[in-house]
C-alpha positions as CSV (number, residue, x, y, z in Angstrom):
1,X,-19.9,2.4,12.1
2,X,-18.5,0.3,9.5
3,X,-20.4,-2.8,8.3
4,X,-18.2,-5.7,8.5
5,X,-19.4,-8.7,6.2
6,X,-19.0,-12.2,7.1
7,X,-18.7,-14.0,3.5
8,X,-16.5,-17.2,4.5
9,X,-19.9,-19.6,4.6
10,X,-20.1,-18.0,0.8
11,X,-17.2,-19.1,0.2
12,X,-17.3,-22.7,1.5
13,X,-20.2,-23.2,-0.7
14,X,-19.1,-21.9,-3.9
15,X,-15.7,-23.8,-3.8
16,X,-13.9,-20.5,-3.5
17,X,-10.7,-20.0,-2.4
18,X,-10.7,-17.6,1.1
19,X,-7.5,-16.7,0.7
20,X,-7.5,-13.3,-0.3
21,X,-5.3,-10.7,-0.1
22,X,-5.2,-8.0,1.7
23,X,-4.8,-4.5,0.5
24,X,-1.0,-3.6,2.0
25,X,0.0,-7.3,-0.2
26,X,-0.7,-5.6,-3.2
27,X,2.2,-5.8,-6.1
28,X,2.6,-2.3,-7.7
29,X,3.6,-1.8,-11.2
30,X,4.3,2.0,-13.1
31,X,3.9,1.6,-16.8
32,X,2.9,3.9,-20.0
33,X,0.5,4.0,-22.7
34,X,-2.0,5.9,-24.7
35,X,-4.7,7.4,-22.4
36,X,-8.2,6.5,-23.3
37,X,-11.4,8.2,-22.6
38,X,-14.9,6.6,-21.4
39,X,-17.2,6.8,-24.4
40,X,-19.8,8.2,-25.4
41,X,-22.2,6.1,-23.6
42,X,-20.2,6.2,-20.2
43,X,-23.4,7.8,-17.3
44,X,-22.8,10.9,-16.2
45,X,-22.5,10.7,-12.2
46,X,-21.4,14.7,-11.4
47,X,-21.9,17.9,-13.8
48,X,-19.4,20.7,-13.8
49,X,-18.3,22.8,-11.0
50,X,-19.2,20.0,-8.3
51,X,-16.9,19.7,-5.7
52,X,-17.4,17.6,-3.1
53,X,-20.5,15.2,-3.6
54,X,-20.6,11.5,-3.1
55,X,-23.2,9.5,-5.4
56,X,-25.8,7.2,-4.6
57,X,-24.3,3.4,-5.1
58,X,-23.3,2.5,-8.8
59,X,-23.4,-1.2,-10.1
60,X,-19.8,-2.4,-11.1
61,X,-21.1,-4.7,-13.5
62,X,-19.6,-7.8,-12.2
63,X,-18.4,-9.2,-8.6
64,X,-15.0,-7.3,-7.8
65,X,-13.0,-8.8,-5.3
66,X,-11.2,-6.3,-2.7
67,X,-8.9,-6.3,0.5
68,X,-11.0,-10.1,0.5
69,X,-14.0,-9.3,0.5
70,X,-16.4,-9.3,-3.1
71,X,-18.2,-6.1,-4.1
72,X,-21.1,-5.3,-6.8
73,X,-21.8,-1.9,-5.8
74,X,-19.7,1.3,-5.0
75,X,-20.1,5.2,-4.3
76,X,-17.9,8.2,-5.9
77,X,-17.0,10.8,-4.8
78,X,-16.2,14.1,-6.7
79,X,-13.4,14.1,-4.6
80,X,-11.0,11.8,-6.4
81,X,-11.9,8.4,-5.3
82,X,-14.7,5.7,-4.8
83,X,-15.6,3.8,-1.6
84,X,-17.5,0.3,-1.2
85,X,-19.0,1.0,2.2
86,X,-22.6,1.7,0.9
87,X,-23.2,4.0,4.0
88,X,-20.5,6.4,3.1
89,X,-22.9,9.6,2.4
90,X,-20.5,12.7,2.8
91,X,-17.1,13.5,2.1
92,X,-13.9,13.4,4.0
93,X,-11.5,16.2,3.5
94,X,-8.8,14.5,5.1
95,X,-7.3,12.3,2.5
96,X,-4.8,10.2,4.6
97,X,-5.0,6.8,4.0
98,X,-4.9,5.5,7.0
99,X,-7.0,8.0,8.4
100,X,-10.1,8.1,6.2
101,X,-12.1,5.7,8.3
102,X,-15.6,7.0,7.4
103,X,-15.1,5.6,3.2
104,X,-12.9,2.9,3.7
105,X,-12.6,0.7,1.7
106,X,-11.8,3.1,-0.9
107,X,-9.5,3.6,-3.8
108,X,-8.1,6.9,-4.8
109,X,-6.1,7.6,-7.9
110,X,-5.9,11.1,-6.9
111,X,-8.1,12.3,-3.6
112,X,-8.2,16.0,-3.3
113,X,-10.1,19.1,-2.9
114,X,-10.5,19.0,-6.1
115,X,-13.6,20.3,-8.2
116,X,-15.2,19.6,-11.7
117,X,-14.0,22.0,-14.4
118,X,-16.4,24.3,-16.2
119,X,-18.6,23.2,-19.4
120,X,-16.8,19.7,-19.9
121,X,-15.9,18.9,-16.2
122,X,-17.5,15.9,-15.1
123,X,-17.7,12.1,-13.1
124,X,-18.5,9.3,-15.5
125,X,-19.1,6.0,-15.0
126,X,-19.1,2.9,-17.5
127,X,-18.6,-1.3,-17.6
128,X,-17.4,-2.4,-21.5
129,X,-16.1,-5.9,-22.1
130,X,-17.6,-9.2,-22.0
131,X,-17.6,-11.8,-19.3
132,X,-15.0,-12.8,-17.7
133,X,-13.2,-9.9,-19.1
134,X,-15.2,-7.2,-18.2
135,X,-14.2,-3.5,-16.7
136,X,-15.6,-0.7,-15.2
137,X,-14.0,2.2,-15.1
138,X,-14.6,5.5,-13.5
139,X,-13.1,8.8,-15.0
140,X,-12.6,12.4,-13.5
141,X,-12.9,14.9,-16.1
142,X,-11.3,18.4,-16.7
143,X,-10.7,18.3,-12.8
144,X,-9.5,21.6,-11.1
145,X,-7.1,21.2,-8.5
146,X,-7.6,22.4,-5.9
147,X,-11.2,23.6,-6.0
148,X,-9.9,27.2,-6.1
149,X,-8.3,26.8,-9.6
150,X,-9.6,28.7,-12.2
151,X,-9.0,26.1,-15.2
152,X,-8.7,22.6,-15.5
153,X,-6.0,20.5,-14.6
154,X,-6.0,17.1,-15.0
155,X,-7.9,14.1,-16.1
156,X,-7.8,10.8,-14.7
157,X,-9.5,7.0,-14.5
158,X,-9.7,4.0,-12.2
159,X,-10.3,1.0,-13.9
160,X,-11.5,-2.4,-12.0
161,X,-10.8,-5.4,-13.8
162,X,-13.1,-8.6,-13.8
163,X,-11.6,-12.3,-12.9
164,X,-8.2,-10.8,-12.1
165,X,-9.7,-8.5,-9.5
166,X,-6.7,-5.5,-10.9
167,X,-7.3,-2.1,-10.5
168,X,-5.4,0.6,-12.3
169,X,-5.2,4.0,-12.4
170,X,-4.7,6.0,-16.1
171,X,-3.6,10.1,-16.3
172,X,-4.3,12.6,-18.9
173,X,-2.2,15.6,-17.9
174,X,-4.1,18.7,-18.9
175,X,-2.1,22.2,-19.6
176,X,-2.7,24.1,-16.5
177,X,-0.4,23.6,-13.2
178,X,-2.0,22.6,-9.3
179,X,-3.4,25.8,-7.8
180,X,-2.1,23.8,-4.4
181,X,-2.5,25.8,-0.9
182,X,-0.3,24.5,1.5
183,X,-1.9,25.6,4.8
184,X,-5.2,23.6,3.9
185,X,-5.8,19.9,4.0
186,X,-2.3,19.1,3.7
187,X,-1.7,20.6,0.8
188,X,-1.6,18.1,-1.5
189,X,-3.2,15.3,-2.9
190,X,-3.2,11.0,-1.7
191,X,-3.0,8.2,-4.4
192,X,-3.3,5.0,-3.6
193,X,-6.1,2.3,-2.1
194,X,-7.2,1.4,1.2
195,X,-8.8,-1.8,2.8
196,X,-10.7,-1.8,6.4
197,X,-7.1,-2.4,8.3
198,X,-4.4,-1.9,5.7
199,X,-3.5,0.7,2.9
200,X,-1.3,0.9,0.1
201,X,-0.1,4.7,-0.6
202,X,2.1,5.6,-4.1
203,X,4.5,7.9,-1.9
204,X,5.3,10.4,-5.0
205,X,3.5,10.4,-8.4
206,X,6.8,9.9,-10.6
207,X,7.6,7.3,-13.7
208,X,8.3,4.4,-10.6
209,X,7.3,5.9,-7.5
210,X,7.7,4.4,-4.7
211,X,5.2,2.7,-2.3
212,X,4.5,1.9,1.5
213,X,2.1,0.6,3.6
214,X,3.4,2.3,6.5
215,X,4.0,5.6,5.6
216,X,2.0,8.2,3.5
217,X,2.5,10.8,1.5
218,X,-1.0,13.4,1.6
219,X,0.5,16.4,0.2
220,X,1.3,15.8,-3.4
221,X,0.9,18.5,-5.3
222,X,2.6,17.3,-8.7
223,X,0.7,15.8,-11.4
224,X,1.5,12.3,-12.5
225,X,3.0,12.5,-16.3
226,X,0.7,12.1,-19.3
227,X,-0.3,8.6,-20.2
228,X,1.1,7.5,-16.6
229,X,-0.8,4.3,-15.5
230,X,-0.4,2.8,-11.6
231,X,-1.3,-1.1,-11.6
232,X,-2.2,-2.6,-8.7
233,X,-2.3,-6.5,-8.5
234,X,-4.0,-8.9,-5.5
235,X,-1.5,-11.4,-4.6
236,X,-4.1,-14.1,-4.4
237,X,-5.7,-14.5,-7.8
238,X,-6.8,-18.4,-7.5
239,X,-10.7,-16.9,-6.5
240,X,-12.1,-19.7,-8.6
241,X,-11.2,-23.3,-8.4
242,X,-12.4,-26.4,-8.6
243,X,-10.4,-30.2,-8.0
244,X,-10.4,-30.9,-12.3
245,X,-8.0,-27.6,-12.6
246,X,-6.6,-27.7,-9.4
247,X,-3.7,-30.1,-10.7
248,X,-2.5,-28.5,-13.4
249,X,1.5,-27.6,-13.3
250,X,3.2,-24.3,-14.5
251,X,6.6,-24.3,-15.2
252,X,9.4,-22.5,-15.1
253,X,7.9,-19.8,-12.7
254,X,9.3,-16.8,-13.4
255,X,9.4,-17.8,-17.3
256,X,11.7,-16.0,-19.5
257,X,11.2,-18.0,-23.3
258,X,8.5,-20.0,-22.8
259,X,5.6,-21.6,-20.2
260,X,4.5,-25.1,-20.0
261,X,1.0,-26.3,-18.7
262,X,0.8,-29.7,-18.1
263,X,-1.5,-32.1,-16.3
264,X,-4.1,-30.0,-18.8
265,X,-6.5,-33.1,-19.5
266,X,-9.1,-30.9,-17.7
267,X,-8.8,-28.1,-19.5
268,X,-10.9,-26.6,-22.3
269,X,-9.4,-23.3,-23.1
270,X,-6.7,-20.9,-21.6
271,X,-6.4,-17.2,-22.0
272,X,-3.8,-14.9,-20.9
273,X,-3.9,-10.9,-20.1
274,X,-1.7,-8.4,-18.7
275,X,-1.8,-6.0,-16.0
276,X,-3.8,-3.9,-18.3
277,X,-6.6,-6.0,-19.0
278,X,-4.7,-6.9,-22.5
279,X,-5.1,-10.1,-24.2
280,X,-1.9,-12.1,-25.0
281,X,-3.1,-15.4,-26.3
282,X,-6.4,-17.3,-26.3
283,X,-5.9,-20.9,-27.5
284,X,-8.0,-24.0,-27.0
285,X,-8.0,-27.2,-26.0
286,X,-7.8,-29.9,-28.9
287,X,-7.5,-33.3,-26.6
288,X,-3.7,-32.3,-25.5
289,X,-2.1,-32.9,-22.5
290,X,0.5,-30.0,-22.4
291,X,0.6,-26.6,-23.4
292,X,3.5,-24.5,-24.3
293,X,3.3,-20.9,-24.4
294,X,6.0,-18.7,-26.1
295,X,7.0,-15.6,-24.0
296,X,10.0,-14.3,-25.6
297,X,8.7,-11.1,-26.9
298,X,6.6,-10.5,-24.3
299,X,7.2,-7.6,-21.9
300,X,8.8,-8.5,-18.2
301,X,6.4,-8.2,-15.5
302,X,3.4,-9.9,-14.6
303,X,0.6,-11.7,-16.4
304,X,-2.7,-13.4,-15.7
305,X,-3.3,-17.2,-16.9
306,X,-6.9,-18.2,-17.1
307,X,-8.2,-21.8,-17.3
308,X,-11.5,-22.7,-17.9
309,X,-11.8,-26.7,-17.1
310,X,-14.2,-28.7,-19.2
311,X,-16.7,-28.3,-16.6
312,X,-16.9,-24.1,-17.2
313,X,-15.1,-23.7,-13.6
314,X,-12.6,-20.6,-14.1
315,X,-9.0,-20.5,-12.0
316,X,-6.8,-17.6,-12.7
317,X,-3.3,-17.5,-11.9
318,X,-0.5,-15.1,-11.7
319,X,2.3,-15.6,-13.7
320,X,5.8,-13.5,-14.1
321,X,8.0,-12.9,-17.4
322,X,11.5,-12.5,-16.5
């Protein structure tokens, strides 16, 4: 049975927003860039030709807050995705979404039959960064897929993100096809990431795929393109606030030249990162009232704000370049 945990008296406490999001609230985002490997120091979690095993729990690194509820420990599976429920201990070879109810909550950038890959296959494991930016990613490497497959096909990453609670999935397409068999477990691969009640599945693993929360798509069998990322983004982000930050303004929201904070009297410093853990601008506070950020050249989409009042209380916010 699944443990449920009963975090709002934390929450009161702390001064924490209880808000949360749950997981079928998600915003999606498709995007492109260079692929980059876990380094040389990332812990080895699964050798080659595993297929199948779940590890013991992992530290994150860092509290990461998911489908509302914080986490600082997970399992992985060689399977294609990592679980927080602690007393997840074997695998579950059907990869529906909705239907995997012995890992959830879980989240699967490409869950599978899949199997590590001879000599350099492998599960790794690492956190880099400093606080509050810190990330821990997990990376399958030199997966076959299916388990059948004879050489490897793909590599791949999630990547949790620290303060703005984002998780993203990175691909390195490998040269070898899917060795998919369609009369077995559904023939075909889930992506996507699952809370206790609610699920958010990428329906087909294209440039801008599609997404539901109601319907699923278990059988992919394509590989997403080289250097594809998947971004997915809480819709609550405010997880720490306090009253002396609480009154600062943002405006215009969406911005498409610039962004004004005012009411900033309270504020030390801001920061501001995109949906890849990026940094746009750190600036501080020199006794001003107002800030006014330039976003011309920036990218549309969404970005992450980051105050840090004079007392060292953080807020994050979402913001959106037009």
């Amino acid at each position: 049975m699944k443990k449920i945990y009963f975090v709002l008296a934390v929450f009161l406490s702390c001064g924490i927003n209880t808000s949360f999001a749950q997981v079928n609230t998600y915003t999606f985002n498709a995007t492109t860039a260079l692929y980059t490997p876990t380094s040389v120091n990332a812990t080895q979690v699964f050798g080659p030709l595993i297929e199948g095993d779940m590890s013991t729990a992992v530290n994150i690194g860092f509290p990461f807050t998911f489908d509302g509820s914080p986490f600082t420990q997970c399992k992985i599976s060689a399977l294609g995705y990592m679980t927080f429920d602690l007393a997840a201990t074997a695998y579950v070879y059907d990869n529906a979404l909705s239907m995997a109810n012995g890992d959830r909550p879980m989240i699967a950038p490409l869950y599978d039959d899949i199997k590590t890959g001879a000599v350099t296959g492998g599960v790794y494991y690492e956190t880099t960064g400093i606080t509050p930016n810190r990330q821990f990613t997990v990376e399958w490497r030199n997966m076959r897929w299916w388990w059948t497959s004879s050489d490897s096909v793909i590599t791949f990453q999630a990547t949790l993100y620290e303060t703005t609670n984002v998780i993203r999935f990175a691909y390195h397409s490998l040269v070898n096809s899917p060795n998919i068999i369609p009369s077995l477990h559904n023939g075909g691969a889930t992506i996507g990431i699952a809370g206790m009640t609610t699920w958010l599945d990428v329906l087909d693993p294209t440039a801008n795929p599609a997404t539901s929360s109601s319907m699923e798509n278990d059988s992919i069998a394509l590989k997403p393109q080289d250097n594809q990322f998947y971004v997915f983004t809480p819709s609550v982000l405010d997880v720490h606030s306090n009253t002396l930050v609480s009154a600062v303004r943002l405006f215009p929201v969406p911005a498409q030249t610039s962004l004004t904070i005012s009411d900033a009297e309270n504020i030390s410093s801001i920061e501001v990162v995109d949906v890849c853990g990026n940094l746009m601008l750190a600036e501080e506070n020199k006794g001003v009232n107002s800030f006014t950020i330039t976003v011309t050249e920036w990218n549309s989409g969404v970005y992450f704000l980051r105050l840090t009042g004079k007392d060292g209380a953080v807020t994050t916010k979402k913001i959106v370049k037009e």
